[in-house]
VEXROBA-681540 format. One line per 8 residues: number of its first residue (from 1); their letters; for each residue x, y, z of C-alpha. Coordinates in Angstrom, 1 decimal. Example, Ala and Ser with C-alpha at 12.3 -4.5 7.8 and 13.67 -1.06 7.14 Angstrom:
1	AS	12.3 -4.5 7.8  13.7 -1.1 7.1
//
This chain:
1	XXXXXXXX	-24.1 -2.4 25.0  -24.1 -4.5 28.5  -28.3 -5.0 27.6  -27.7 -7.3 24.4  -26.4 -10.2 26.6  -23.6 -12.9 25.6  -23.4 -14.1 21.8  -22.0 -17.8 21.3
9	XXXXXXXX	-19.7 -18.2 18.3  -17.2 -20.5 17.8  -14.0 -21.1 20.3  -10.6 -19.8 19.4  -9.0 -22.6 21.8  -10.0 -25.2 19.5  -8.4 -24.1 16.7  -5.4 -23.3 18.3
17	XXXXXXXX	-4.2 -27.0 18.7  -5.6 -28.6 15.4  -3.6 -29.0 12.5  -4.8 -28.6 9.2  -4.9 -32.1 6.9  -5.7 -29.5 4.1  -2.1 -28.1 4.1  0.5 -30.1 2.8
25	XXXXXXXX	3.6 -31.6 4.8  6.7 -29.1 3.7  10.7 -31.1 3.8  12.6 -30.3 6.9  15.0 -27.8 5.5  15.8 -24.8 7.1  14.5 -21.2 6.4  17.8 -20.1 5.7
33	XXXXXXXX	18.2 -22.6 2.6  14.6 -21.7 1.5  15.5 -17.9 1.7  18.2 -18.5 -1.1  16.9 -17.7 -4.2  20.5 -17.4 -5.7  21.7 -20.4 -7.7  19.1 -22.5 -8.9
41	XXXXXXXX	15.4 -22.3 -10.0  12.7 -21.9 -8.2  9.2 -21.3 -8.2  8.1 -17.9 -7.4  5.0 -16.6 -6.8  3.8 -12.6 -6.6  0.7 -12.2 -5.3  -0.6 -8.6 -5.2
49	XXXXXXXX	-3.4 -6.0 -4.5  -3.6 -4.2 -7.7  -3.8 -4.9 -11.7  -3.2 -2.7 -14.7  -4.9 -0.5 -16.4  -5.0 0.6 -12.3  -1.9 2.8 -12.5  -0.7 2.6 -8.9
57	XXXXXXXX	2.5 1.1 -7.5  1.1 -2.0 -6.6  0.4 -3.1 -10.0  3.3 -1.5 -11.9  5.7 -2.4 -9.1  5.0 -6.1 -8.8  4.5 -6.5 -12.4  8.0 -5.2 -13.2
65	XXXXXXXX	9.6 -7.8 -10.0  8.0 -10.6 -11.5  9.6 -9.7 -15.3  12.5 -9.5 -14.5  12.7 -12.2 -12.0  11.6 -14.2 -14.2  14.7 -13.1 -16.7  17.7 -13.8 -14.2
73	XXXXXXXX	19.9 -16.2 -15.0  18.4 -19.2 -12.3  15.3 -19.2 -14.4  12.9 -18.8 -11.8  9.1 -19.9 -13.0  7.3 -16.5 -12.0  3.7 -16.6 -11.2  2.0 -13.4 -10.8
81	XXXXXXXX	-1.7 -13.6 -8.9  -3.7 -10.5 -10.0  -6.7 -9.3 -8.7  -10.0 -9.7 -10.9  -12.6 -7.8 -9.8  -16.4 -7.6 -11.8  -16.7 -5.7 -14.9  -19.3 -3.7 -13.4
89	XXXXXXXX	-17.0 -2.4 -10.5  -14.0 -2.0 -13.0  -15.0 1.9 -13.3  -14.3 2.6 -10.1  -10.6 2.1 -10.7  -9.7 1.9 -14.5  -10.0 5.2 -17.0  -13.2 6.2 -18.2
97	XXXXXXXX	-14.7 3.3 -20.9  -12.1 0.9 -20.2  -14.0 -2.6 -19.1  -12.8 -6.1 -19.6  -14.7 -8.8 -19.9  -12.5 -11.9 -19.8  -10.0 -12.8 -17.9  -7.7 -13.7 -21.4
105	XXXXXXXX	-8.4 -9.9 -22.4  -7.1 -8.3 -19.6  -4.1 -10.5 -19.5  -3.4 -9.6 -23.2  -3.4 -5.8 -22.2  -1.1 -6.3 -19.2  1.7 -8.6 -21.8  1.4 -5.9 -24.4
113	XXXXXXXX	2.0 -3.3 -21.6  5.1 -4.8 -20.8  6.6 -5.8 -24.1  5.4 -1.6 -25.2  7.4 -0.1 -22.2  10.3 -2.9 -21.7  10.5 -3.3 -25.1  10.8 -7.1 -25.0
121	XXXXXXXX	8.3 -10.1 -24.3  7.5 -11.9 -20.9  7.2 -15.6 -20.2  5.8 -15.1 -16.5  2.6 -17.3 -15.7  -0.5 -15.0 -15.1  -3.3 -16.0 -12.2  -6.4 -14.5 -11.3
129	XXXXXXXX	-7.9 -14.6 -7.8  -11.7 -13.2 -7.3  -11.8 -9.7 -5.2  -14.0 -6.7 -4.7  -13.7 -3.3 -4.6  -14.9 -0.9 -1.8  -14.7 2.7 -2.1  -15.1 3.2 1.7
137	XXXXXXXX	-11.8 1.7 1.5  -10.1 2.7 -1.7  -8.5 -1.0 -2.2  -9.6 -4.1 -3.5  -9.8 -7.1 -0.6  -10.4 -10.8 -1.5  -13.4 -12.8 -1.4  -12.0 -15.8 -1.1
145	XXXXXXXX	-8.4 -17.5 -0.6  -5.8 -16.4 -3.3  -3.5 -19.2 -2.4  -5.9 -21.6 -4.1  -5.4 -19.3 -7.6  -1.7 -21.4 -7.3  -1.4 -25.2 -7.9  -0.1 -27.1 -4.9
153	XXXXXXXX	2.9 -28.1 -7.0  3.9 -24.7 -7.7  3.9 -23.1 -4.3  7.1 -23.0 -3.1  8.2 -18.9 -2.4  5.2 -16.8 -1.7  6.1 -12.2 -2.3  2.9 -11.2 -0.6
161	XXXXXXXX	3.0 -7.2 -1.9  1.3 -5.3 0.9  0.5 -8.9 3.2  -1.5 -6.8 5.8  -3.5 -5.8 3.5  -4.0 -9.1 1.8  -4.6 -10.8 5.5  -6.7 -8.1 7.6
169	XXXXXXXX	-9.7 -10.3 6.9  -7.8 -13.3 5.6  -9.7 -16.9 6.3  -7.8 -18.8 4.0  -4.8 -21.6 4.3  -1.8 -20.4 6.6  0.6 -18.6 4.0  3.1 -20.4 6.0
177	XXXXXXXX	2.2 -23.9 5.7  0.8 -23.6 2.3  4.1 -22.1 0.8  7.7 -23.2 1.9  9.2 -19.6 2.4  6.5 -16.1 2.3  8.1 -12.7 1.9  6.1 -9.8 2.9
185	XXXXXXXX	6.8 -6.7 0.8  5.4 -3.3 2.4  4.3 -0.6 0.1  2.1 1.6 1.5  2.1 3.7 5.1  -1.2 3.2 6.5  -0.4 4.5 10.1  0.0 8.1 8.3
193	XXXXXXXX	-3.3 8.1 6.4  -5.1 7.1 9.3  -3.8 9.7 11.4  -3.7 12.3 8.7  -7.8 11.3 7.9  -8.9 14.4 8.7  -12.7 14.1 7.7  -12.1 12.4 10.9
201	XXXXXXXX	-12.3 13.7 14.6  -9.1 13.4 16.2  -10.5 10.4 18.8  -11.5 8.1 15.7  -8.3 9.0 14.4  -5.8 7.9 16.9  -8.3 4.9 17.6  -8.0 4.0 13.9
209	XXXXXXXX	-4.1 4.2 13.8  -3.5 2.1 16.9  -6.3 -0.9 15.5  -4.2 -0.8 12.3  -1.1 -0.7 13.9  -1.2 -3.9 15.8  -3.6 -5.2 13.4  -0.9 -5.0 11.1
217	XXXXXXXX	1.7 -6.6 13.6  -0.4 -9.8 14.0  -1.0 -10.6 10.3  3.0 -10.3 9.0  3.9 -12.1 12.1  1.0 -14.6 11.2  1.7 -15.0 8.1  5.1 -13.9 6.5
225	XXXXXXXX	8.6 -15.5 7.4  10.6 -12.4 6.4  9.5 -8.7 5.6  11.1 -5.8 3.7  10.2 -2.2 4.4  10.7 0.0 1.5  11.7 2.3 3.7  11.5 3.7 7.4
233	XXXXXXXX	8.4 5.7 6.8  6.2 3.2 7.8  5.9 1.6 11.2  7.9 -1.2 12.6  7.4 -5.3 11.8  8.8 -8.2 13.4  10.9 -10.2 10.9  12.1 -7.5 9.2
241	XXXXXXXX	14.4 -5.4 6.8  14.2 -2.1 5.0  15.4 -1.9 1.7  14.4 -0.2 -1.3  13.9 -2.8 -3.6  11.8 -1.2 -6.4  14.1 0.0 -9.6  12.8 2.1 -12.7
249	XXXXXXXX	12.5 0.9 -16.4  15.6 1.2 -18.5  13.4 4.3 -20.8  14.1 6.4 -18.1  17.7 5.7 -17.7  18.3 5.5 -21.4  16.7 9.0 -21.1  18.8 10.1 -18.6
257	XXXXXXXX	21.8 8.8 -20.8  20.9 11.1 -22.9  21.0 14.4 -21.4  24.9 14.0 -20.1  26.6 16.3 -22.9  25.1 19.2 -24.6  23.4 19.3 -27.8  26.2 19.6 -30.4
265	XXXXXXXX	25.2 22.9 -31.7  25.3 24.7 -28.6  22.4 25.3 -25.7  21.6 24.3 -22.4  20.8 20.4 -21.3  17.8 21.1 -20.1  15.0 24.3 -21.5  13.1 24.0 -19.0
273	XXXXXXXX	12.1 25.0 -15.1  10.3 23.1 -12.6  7.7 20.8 -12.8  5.3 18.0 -10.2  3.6 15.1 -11.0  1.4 12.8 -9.0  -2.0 12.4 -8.0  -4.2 15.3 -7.7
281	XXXXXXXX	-4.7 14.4 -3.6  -3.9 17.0 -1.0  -2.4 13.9 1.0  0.0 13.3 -2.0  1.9 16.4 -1.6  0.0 18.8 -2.6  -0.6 20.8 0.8  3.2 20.9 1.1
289	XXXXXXXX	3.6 21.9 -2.2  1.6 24.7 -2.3  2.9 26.3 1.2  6.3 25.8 0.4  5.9 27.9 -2.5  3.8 30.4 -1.0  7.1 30.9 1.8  9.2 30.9 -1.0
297	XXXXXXXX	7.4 34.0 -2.9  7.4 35.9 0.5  11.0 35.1 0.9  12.5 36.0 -2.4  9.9 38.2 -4.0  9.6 35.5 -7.2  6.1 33.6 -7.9  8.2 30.4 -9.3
305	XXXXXXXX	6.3 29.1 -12.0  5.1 25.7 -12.0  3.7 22.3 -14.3  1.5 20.1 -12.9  0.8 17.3 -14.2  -1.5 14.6 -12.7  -5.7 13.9 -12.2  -7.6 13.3 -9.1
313	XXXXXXXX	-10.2 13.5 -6.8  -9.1 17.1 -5.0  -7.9 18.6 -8.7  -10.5 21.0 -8.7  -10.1 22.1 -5.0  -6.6 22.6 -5.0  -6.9 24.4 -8.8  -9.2 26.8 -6.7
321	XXXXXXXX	-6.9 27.4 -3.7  -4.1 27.9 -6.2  -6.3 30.6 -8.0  -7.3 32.6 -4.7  -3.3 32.3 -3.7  -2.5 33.3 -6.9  0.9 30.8 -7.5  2.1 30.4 -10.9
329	XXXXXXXX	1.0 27.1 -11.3  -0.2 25.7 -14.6  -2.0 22.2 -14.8  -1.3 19.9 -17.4  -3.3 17.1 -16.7  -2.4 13.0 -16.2  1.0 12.2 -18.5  3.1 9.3 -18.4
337	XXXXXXXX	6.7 10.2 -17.1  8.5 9.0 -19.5  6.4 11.1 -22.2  8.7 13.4 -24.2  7.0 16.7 -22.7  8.8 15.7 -19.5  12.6 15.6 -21.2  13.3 19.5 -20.7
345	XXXXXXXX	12.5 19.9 -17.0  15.4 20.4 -15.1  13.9 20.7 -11.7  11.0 18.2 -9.8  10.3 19.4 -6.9  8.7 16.6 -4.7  7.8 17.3 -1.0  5.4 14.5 -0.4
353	XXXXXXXX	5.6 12.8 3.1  2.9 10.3 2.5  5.0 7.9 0.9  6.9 5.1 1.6  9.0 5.2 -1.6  8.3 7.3 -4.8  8.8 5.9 -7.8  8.5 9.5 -9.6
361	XXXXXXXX	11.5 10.5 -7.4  13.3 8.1 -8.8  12.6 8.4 -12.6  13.5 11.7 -12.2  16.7 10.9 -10.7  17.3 8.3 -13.7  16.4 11.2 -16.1  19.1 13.0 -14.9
369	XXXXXXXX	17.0 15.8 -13.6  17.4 17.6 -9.9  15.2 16.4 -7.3  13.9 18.8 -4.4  12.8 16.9 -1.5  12.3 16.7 2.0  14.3 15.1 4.8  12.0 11.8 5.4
377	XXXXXXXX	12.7 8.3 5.9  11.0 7.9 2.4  13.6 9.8 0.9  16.8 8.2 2.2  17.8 5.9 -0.6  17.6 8.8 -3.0  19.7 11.1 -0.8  22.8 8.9 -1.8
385	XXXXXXXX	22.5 10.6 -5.2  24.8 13.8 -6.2  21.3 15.4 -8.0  19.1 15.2 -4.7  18.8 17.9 -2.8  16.9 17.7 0.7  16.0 20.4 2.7  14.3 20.2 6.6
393	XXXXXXXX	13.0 23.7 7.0  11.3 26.4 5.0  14.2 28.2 4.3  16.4 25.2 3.1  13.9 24.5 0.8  14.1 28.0 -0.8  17.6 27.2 -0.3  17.9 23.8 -2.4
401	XXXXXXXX	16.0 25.9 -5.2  17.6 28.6 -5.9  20.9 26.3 -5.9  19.0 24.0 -8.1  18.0 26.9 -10.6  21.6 28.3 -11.0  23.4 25.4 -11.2  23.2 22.0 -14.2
409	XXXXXXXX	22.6 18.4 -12.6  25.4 16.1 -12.2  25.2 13.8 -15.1  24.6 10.2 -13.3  27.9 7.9 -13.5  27.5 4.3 -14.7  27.3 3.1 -11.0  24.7 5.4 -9.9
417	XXXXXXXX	22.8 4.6 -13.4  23.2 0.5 -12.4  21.8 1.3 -8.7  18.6 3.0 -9.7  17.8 -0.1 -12.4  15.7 -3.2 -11.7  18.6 -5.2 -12.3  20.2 -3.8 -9.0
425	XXXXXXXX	16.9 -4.0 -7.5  16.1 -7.5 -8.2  19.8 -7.9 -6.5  18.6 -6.1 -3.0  15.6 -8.4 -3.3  17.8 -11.9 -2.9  19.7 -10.1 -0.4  16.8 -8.6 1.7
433	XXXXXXXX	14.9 -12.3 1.1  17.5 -13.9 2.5  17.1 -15.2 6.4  20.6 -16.4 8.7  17.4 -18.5 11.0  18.5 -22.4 10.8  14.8 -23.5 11.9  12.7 -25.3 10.3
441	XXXXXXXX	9.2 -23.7 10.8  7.8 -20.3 12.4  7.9 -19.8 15.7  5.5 -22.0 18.1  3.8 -18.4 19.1  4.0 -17.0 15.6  1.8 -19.9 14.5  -0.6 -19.7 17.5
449	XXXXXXXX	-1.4 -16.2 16.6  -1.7 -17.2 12.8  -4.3 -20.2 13.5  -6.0 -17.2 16.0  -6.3 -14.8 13.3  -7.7 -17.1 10.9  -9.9 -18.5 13.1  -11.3 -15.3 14.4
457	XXXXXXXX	-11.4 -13.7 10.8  -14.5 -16.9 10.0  -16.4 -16.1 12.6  -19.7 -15.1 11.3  -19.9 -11.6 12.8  -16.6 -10.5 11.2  -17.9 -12.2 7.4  -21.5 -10.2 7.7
465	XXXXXXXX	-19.1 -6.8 8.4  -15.8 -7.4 6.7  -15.0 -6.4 2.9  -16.9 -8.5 0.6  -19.3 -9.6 2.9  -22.0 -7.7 1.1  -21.4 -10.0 -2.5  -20.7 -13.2 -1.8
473	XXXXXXXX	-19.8 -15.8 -4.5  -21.5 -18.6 -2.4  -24.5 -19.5 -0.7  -23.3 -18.4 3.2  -23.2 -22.0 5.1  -26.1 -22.7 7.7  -24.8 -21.2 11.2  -24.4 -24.0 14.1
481	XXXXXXXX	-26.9 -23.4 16.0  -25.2 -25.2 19.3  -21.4 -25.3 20.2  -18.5 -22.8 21.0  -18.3 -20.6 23.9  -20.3 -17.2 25.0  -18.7 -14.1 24.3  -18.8 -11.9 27.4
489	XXXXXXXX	-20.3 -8.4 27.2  -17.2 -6.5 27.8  -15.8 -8.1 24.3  -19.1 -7.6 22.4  -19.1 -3.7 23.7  -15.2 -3.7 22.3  -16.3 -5.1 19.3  -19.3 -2.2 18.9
497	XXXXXXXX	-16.5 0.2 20.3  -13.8 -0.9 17.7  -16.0 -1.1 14.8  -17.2 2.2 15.0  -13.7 4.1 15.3  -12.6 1.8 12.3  -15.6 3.0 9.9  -17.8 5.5 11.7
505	XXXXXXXX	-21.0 5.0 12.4  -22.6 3.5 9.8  -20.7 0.4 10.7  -22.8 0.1 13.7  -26.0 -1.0 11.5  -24.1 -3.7 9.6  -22.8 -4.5 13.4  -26.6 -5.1 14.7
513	XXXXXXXX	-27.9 -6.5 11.3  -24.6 -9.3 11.4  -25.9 -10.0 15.0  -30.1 -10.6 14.3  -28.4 -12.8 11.4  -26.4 -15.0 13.0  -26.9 -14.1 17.3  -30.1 -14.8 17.1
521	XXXXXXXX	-30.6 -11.2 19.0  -34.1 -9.7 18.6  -33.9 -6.2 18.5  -30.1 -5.4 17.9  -30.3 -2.6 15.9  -31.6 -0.5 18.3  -30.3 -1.2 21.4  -26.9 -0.8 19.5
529	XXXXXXXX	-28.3 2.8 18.4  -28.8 3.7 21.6  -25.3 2.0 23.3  -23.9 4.2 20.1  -25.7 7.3 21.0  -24.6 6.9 24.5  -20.8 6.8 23.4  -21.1 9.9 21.5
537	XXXXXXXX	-23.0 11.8 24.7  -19.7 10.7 26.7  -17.2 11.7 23.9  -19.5 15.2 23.2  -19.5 15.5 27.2  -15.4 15.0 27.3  -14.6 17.4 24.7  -16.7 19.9 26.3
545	XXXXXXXX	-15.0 19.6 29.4  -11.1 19.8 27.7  -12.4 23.0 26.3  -13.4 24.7 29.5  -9.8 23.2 31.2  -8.2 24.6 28.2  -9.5 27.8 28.0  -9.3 29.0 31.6
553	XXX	-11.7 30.3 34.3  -13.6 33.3 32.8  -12.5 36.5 33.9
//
């Protein structure tokens, strides 16, 4: 790496004093009377990672906040920015054969959605803003700036859903200064799927975690005044709350309601056992699943049978490991959870610890089934509920289900019913929004490190590399060829270093193409083949030397 010698690109410093003329000049009220959203109207806008037909939280989750903020009695104007991604990338995420080609159509889906499943009409303002989806990464990133998908006169509160993931490679206005008040809603644990990558080598994967981890710091501190943890099962944020703000659709409760008294001519509530559903992804429960059961049919002698229902990538592999185990599990395929076929289950049995909140948990709650599930921070809104039973250990869990198969769920009183609605949720959401803070603006460090980020996140190396780089909707502008200040080689090999534990090592040629691009370095590729190879001599070398250690002399 210490061969390539020093790349000029464009100071930090000087961006760290500048103000913007682009942003507009906010009223010198407090944050604590822009964090009240009781009382009076105001304009709210959700801006997420995710868009129906995608069935994954962050698209039903922030499409259900903005309905039924939008219904409250202040009368809030609800804007909801979507994600609109190519029709020829739209099979990567939506069932097979669904494409849309406008903008309108897929708008019309996502209104009849909600007036099929809520059974009214919405009035909420829909916004598109353009982004790409990466395998490598399983998400869709933006190309440009979503703030600009919102009028200037409209942007007033900002709900980022998932804001480090909409800011990693954010180059855009400050989120700050561009709306009056930003909340930063957290949805998904990505310390625990990088650490739990294991098509990884345990190095890359504790590198990977620890980037993420402060990279996620930075960007809420950057960019969000206030931020509200679903739950405890992700890592710390400055700013923050945690609060389960997410409630289910009244269908489920109104199902639930249901199932309190007996049919009238005799029989039980429920006809039948246990079921799971979720995504067909070892990571999503699945390998707890299947060796809880396993101890469970040592333990009492009885192969519990068991529906599955859900689709995915590892369906087949863990069909086949089911097979050779020889559990009683029967696979059902992808169903919604409100379908009829799910009323008679008395039992879901949920041991996921990959989430941060789960939304089936809590439908099945509503439904007035019996939830098993395990002692995690993701699980300790639900534990307040008389039909939730957690368990710690192996033999608690065969515990909680043989309790749960002898004995009839608790039918849910009115109160508990009201807390598991997103009328109660949207009520969490004012209270968690709200900030006591009587300044005016972020902190003086908090928008240093915002105007760093954003300034860092345009330099040329990081476009050629980051998501989206590879389609850009624009012409790329010419490169300066004079001005800003050398990188030394210490930050270059850091940058080689970093890259590769973030992405393996393919990243390493997009690394050395970015720099013969815009560095102006003959040769790149391979001398950052060989700095690579070099690395992976040292880590080979290392390992091989813990191993001896480990193991002992030889006898």
């Amino acid at each position: 790496v210490g061969c390539m010698g020093p790349i000029r690109v464009p100071s930090v410093l000087t961006a760290l004093t500048r103000p913007d003329p682009s942003l507009p000049k906010l009223k010198t009220v407090t944050l604590s009377q822009r964090s009240d959203l009781r009382g009076k109207s105001r304009n709210i806008c959700i801006i997420t990672t995710a868009s129906l037909p995608w069935m994954t939280g962050t698209a039903v989750n922030p499409l259900l906040r903005a309905v039924y903020l939008a219904r409250r009695k202040e009368r809030h104007a609800v804007t909801l920015c979507l994600p609109w991604i190519e029709p020829a990338e739209q099979h990567h995420i939506f069932q097979k054969g669904v494409v849309y080609e406008r903008r309108e159509d897929l708008e019309h889906y996502i209104r009849d959605w909600v007036r099929t499943h809520l059974g009214f009409s919405t009035s909420i303002k829909i916004t598109w803003w353009e982004g790409i989806y990466l395998p490598a990464y399983g998400s869709i990133f933006p190309i440009g700036d979503p703030s600009l998908s919102v009028p200037v006169e409209e942007r007033d509160v900002a709900v980022l859903e998932e804001p480090e993931h909409l800011t990693w490679f954010h180059q855009g206005m400050k989120w700050c200064e561009a709306f009056s008040y930003v909340v930063g809603i957290i949805h998904t644990n990505y310390w625990s799927y990088a650490i739990n990558d294991h098509q990884s080598t345990l190095p890359a994967r504790i590198g990977r975690a620890y980037v993420l981890k402060t990279l996620n710091v930075w960007c809420t501190r950057s960019y969000c005044h206030r931020v509200i943890k679903l739950s405890d099962a992700v890592q710390d944020f400055p700013n923050s709350v945690t609060m389960n703000i997410h409630g289910v659709r009244n269908r489920f409760i109104n199902i639930g309601a249901s199932r309190v008294h007996r049919p009238w001519f005799g029989g039980m509530r429920f006809s039948k056992g246990a079921y799971f559903i979720g995504k067909a992804l070892w990571a999503k429960g699945y390998t707890q699943l299947f060796n809880l059961l396993k101890f469970y049919r040592e333990a009492t002698g009885v192969n519990l049978p068991l529906d599955v229902y859900g689709s995915g990538p590892d369906l087949n592999l863990i069909k086949a490991k089911v097979a050779e185990e020889g559990l009683a599990w029967t696979f059902k395929g992808p169903l919604d959870h409100a379908h009829p076929n799910t009323h008679e289950y008395k039992i879901m049995i949920n041991p996921s610890l990959s989430d941060v909140v789960c939304t089936t948990s809590a439908e099945a709650l509503a439904m007035g089934k019996i939830v098993v599930c395990a002692d995690h921070p993701s699980n300790e809104f639900f534990r307040t509920f008389p039909n939730c039973q957690i368990y710690k250990t192996d033999v608690e869990f065969c515990h909680q289900l043989a309790h749960s198969i002898a004995t009839d769920p608790v039918p849910l009183s009115e109160d508990d019913r009201y807390r598991l609605s997103w009328e109660a949720a949207i009520e969490r959401f004012y209270d968690s929004s709200y900030t006591s803070s009587h300044r005016h603006r972020q902190l003086r460090v908090d928008r240093i490190l915002a105007r760093a980020h954003n300034h860092m996140a345009s330099w040329p190396i990081l476009r050629e590399t980051g998501p989206g780089c590879g389609k850009p909707k624009k012409a790329p502008e010419p490169t300066p060829k004079r001005g800003g200040e050398a990188v030394s080689l210490r930050t270059f090999g850091m940058l080689v270093v970093l890259a590769s534990i973030l992405k393996g090592p393919e990243i390493v040629d997009r690394v050395a193409e970015a720099l013969e691009k815009v560095g102006g370095v003959d040769g790149a590729k391979e001398r950052v083949g060989k700095a690579s190879g070099k690395l992976w001599e040292m880590g080979e070398e290392a390992r091989r030397k813990a191993g001896r250690i480990a193991n002992g002399p030889k006898k």
